[in-house]
C-alpha positions as CSV (number, residue, x, y, z in Angstrom):
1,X,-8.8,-1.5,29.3
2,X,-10.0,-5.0,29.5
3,X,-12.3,-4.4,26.7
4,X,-9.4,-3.6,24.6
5,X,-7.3,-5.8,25.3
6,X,-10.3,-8.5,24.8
7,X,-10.9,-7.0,21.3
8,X,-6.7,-7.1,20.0
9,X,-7.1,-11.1,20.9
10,X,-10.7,-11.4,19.4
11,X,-9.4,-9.9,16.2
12,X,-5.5,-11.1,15.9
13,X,-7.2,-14.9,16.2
14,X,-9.6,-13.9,13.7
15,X,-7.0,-12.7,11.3
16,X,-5.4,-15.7,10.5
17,X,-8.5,-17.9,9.5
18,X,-9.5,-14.9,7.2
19,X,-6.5,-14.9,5.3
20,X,-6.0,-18.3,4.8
21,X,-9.7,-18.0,2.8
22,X,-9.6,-17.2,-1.2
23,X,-11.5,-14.4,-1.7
24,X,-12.9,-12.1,-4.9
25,X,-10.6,-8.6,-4.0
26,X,-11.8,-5.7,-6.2
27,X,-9.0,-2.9,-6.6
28,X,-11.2,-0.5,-8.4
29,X,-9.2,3.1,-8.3
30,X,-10.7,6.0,-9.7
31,X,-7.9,7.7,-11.2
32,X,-7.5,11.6,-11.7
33,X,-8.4,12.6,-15.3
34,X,-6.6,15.7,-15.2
35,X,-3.4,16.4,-14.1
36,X,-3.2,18.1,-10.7
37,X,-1.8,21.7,-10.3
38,X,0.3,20.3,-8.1
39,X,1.4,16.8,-6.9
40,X,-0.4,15.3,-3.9
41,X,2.0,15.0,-0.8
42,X,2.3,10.8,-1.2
43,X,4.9,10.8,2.1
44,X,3.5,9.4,5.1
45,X,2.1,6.1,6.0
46,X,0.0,3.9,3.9
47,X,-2.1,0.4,4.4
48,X,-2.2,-1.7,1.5
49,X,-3.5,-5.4,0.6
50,X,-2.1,-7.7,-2.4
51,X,-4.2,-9.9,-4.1
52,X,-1.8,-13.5,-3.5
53,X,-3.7,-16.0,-4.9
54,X,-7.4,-14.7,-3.6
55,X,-5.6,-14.4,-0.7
56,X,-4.9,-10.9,0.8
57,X,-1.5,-10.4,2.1
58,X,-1.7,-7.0,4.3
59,X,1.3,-4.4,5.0
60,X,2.5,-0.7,5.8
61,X,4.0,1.4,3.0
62,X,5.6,4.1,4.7
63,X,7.2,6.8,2.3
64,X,9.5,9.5,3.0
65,X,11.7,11.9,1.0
66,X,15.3,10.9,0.6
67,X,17.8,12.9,-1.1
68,X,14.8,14.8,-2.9
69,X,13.0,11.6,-4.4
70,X,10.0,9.7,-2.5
71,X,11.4,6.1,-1.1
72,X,10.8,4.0,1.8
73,X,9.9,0.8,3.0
74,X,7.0,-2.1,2.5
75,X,6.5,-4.4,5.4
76,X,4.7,-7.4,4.3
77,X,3.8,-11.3,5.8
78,X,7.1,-12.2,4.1
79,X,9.2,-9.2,5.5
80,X,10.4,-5.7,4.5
81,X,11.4,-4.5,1.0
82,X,13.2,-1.3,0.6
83,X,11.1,1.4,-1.9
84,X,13.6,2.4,-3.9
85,X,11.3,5.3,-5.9
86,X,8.0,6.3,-6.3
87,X,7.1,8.5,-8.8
88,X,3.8,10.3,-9.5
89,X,2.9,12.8,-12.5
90,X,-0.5,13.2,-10.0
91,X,-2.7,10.7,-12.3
92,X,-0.3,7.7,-12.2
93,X,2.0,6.1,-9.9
94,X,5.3,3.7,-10.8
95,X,7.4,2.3,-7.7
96,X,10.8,0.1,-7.6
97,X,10.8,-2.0,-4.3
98,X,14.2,-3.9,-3.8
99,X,13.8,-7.7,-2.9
100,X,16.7,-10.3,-2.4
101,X,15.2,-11.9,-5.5
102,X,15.5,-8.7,-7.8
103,X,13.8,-5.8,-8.3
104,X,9.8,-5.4,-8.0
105,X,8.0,-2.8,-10.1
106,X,4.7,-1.5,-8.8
107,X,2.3,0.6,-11.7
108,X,-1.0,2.3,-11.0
109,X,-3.3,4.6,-10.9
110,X,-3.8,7.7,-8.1
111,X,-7.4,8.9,-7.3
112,X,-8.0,12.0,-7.5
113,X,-7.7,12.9,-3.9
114,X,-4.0,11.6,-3.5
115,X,-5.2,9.1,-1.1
116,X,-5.2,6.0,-2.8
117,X,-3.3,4.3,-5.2
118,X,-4.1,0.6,-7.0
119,X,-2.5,-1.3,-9.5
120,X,0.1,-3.9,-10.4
121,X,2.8,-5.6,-9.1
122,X,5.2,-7.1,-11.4
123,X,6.8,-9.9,-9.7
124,X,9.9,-12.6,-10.7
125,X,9.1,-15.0,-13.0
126,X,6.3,-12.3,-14.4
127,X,3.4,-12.9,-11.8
128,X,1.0,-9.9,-11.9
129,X,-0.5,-9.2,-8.5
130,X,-3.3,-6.9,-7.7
131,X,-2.7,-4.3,-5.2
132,X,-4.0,-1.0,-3.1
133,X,-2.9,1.6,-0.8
134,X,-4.9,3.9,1.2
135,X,-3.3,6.7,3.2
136,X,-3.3,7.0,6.5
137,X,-4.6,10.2,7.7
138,X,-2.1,12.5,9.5
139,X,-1.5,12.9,13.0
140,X,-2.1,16.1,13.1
141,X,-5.8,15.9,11.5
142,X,-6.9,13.3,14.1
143,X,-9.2,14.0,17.3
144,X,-7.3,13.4,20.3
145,X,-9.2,10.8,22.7
């Protein structure tokens, strides 16, 4: 137990310095190049990173379907943003995230597995920021310890 605990603190003051660092990001994506027979199951939770500046800013995208349409939430450095849709043809991938400065739209590209998405973030004022999600795996598929 101490070992973990010893770890958390080893890599939550680690995080901080490693962030604050400009770094190359790559957001390379293989996309599907045929259209699946049907659409990959995108609910669930997702880690992503967004290139800031060379600067990765992490989060959870956690999607969910509401009223027959994928939406959700992004919790980021800055705070959470309501998903408003997601929408997937199985090849590409457009999202509208609510912020109190306006709307955010989110297009990219889905490998071919349905795991991982990358692309662009439109922001205000027409910043384009790189970014990439990676599904979690689901609880039911892990190994219990």
């Amino acid at each position: 137990m101490n070992r973990i605990i010893a770890g958390i603190a080893l890599a939550s003051a680690s995080v901080p310095a490693a962030a604050s660092e400009a770094v190359s990001m790559r957001f390379d994506c293989p996309a599907s190049t045929t259209k699946p027979s049907q659409p990959p199951e995108l609910s669930g939770q997702w880690d992503m990173v967004m290139d800031v500046g060379g600067i990765p800013s992490f989060g959870l995208l956690s999607l969910g379907v509401s009223d027959k349409r994928l939406a959700g939430s992004i919790a980021l450095n800055a705070g959470v943003a309501v998903v408003r849709s997601l929408t997937s043809d199985g090849r590409t991938v457009a999202m509208i995230v609510s912020t109190g400065e306006g709307d955010v739209r989110f297009d990219g590209s889905l490998a071919s597995d349905g795991r991982r998405m990358c692309g662009i973030v439109s922001y205000h004022g027409g910043q384009k920021l790189g970014m990439i999600a990676q599904k979690r795996s689901d609880r039911g598929s892990r190994r219990s310890e």
